[in-house]
C-alpha positions in Angstrom: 42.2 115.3 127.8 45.6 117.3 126.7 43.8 117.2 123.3 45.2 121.0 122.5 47.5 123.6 121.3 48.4 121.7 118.3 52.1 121.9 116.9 52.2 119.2 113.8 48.9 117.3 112.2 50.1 114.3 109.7 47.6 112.4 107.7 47.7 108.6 106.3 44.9 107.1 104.2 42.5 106.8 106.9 44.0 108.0 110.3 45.9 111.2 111.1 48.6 111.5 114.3 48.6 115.4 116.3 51.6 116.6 118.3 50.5 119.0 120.9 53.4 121.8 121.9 53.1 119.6 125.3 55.1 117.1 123.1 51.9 114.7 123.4 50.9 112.6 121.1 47.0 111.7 119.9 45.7 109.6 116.8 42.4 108.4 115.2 41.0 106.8 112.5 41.8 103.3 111.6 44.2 101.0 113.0 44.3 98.1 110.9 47.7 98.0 110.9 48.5 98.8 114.3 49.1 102.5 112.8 47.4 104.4 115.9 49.9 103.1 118.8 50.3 100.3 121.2 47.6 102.6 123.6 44.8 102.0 120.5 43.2 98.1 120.8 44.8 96.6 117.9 42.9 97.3 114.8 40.4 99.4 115.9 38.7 102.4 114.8 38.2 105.6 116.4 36.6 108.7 115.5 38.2 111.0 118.2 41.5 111.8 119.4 43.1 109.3 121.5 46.5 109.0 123.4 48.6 106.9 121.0 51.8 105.9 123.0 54.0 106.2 125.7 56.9 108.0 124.5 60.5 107.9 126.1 61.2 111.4 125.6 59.8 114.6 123.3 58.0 114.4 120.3 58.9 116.9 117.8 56.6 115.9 114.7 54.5 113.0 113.5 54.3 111.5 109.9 52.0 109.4 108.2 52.5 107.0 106.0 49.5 105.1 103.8 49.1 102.7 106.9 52.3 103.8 108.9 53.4 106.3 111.7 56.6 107.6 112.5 57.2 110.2 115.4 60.2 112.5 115.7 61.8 112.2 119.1 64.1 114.4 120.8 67.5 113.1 121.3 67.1 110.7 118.6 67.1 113.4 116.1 69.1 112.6 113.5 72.1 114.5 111.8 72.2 115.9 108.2 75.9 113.7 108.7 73.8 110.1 110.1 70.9 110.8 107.2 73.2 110.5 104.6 74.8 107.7 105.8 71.7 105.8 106.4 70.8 106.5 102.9 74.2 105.5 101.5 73.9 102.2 103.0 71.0 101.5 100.3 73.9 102.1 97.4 76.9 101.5 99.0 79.1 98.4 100.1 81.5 99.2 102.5 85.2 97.3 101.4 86.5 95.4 103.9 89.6 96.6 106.5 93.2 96.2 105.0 96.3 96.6 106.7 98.7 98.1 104.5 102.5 98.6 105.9 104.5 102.0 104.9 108.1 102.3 105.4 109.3 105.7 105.0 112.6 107.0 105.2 114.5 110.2 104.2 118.2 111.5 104.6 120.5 113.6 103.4 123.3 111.7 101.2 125.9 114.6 101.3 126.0 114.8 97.2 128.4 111.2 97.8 128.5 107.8 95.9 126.6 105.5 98.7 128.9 102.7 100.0 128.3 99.1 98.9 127.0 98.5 102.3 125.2 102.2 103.0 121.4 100.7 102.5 121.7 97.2 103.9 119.8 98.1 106.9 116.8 97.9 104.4 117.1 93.9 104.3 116.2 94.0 107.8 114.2 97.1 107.9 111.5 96.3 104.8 111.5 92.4 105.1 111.3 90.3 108.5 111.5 93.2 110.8 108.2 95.0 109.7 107.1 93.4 107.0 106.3 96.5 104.8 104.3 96.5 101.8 105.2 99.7 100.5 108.7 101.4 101.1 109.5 105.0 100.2 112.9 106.4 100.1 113.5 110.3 99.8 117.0 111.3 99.0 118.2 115.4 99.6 121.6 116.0 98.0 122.0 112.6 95.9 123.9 115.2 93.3 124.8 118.5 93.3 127.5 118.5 90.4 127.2 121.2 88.0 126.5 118.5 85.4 123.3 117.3 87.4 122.2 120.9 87.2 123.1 121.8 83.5 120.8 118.2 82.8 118.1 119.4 84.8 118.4 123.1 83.1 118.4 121.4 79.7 115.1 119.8 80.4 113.8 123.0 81.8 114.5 124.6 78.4 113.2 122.5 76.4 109.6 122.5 78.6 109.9 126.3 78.3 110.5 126.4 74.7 107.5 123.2 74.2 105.4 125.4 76.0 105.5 128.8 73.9 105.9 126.9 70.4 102.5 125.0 72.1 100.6 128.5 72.4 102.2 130.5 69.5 100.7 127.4 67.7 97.0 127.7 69.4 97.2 131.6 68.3 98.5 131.3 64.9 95.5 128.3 63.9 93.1 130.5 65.7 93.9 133.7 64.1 95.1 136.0 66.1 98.6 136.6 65.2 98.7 140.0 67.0 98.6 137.8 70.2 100.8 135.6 69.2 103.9 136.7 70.8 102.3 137.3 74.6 101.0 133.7 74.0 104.5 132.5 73.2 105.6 134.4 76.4 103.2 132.9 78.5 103.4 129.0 77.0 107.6 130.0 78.5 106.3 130.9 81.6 103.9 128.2 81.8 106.9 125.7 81.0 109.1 126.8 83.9 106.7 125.3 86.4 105.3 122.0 83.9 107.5 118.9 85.6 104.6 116.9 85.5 106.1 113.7 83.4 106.4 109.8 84.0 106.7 108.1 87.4 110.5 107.0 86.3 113.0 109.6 85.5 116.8 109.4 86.3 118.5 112.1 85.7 122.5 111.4 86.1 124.6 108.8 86.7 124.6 109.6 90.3 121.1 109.0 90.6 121.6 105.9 89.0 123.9 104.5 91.4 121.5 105.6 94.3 119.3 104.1 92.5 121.0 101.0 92.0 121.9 100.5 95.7 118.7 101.0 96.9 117.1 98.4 94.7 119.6 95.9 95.2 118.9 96.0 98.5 115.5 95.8 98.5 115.5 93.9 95.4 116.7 90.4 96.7 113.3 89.9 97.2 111.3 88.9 94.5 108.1 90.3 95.4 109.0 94.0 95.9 108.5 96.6 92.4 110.2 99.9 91.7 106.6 102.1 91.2 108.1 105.2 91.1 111.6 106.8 91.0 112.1 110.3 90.1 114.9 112.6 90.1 115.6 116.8 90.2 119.1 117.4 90.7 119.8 116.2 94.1 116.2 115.7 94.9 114.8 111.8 94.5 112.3 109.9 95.5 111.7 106.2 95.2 108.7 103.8 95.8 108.6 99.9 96.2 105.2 97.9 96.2 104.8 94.5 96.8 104.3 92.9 93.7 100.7 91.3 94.3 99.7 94.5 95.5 100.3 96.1 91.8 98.9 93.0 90.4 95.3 93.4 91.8 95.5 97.0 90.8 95.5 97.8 94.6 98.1 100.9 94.5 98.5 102.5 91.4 100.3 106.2 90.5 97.8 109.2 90.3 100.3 111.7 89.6 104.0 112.4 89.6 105.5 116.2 89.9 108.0 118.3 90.6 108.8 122.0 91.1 111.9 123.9 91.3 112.7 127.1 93.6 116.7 127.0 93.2 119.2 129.2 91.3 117.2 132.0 89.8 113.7 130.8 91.3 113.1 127.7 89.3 116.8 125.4 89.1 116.0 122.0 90.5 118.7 122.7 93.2 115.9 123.1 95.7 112.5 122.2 96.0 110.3 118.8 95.7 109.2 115.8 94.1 105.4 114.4 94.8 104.1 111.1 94.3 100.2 110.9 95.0 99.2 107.2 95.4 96.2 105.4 95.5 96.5 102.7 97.6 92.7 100.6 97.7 89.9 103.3 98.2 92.7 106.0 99.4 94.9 108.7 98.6 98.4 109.3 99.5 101.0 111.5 98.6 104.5 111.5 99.8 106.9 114.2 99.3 110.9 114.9 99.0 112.0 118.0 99.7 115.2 120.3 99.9 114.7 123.8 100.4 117.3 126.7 101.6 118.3 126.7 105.0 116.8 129.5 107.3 114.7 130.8 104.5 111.0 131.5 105.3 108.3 129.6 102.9 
């Protein structure tokens, strides 16, 4: 009885399973294989419909495998989200938990030669204290002399003029020489916003001594590596690793950069430096920035 109003019909190789839109559930054929339900004496054989199981809750749809049945329930319907992840279990080994400890400090330095003693609250901050295996340092002001500037404007020239001689070059080999100039003006313009360069770059003496400091007060111990340390103008920032981490190729650089919004819309007086890290299966990026006060971004 109930043996109506059929929703979903699956087929094996020799029994088939109906869902009625009464969420009940009815098989027949053979059940070698226990493939008709615990309600079906165990490998039997039926010609007619039969109830197949007690279900704790609805049945949405029945399918049939060669000698196999699997019923849709509701509330147990799975996720596109918890398929995938039950299918990426078949390819993919979770890595295991790591605890990896970030220091992170910025300040202002007030364009000033630090003190001998101005970082030694690092000994007690990046060793005993927390124990941290990375340490970033972001500096805002580390030099504004016109000298740091003229350096940094320098290097922005000769980006801008790499960049035009780079696409006067790509028009001229391809031909079109009529182009040529509006490709030189854009390899400029693309060279005004091209930082992108090594994970180490110091670009006064000033920096240098921040520099300095900073290491030698991190440096005492042994296991701690300078990963990164760049400089625009006033802007730095600074990365130390734990030396075992770098060794098992567990934090590595993905990408260094920097991007000026000072004097005339592209100085180095203000703006950022970016580090992107990847630190065992993820991404991190830490930035330094020094922008005008009370201005809107």
């Amino acid at each position: 009885s109930g043996f109506c109003d059929i929703a979903t019909l699956s087929a094996g190789a020799a029994h088939s399973v109906a869902v009625t839109r009464a969420f009940a559930v009815f098989s027949w054929g053979s059940g070698a294989e226990g493939q008709l339900g615990a309600l079906c004496p165990p490998k039997g054989q039926f010609s007619s419909p039969r109830p197949m199981m007690d279900v704790n809750g609805r049945v949405h749809a029945a399918v049939c495998g060669a000698t196999s049945t699997w019923l849709l329930v509701a509330g147990e319907t799975p996720t596109l989200q918890e398929l995938v992840e039950d299918r990426a279990r078949l390819y993919i080994t979770p890595s295991p938990t790591r605890r990896v400890l970030i220091l992170a400090t910025t300040w202002n330095v007030n364009n000033t030669l630090p003190a001998p003693t101005e970082f030694d609250w690092f000994k007690s901050g990046a060793n005993g204290g927390t124990g941290a295996d990375i340490v970033v340092v972001a500096l805002q002001e580390a030099d504004l002399r016109n000298r740091a500037l003229m350096t940094d404007a320098a290097q922005q020239m000769d980006r801008n003029f790499k960049g035009a001689f780079k696409a006067m070059k790509g028009a001229v080999k391809e031909g079109a020489l009529s182009s040529a100039a509006a490709a030189a003006r854009n390899g400029w313009a693309q060279g005004s916003t091209a930082r992108t360069g090594k994970a180490v770059m110091v670009q006064s003496q000033r920096g240098e001594a921040c520099r300095s400091a900073i290491s030698e007060a991190i440096g005492y111990q042994d296991s701690m590596v300078e990963l990164v340390c760049r400089q625009m103008v006033g802007v730095m920032l600074i990365v130390y690793v734990r030396a075992p981490l770098i060794a098992v190729g567990a934090v590595r650089v993905e990408h260094c950069d920097s991007y000026g919004v000072g004097l005339l819309g592209a100085a180095g007086n203000k703006g950022g430096v970016a580090v992107s890290l990847s630190i065992y299966d993820s991404k991190v990026c830490f930035v330094s920035s020094h922008l005008a006060a009370h201005d809107r971004f």
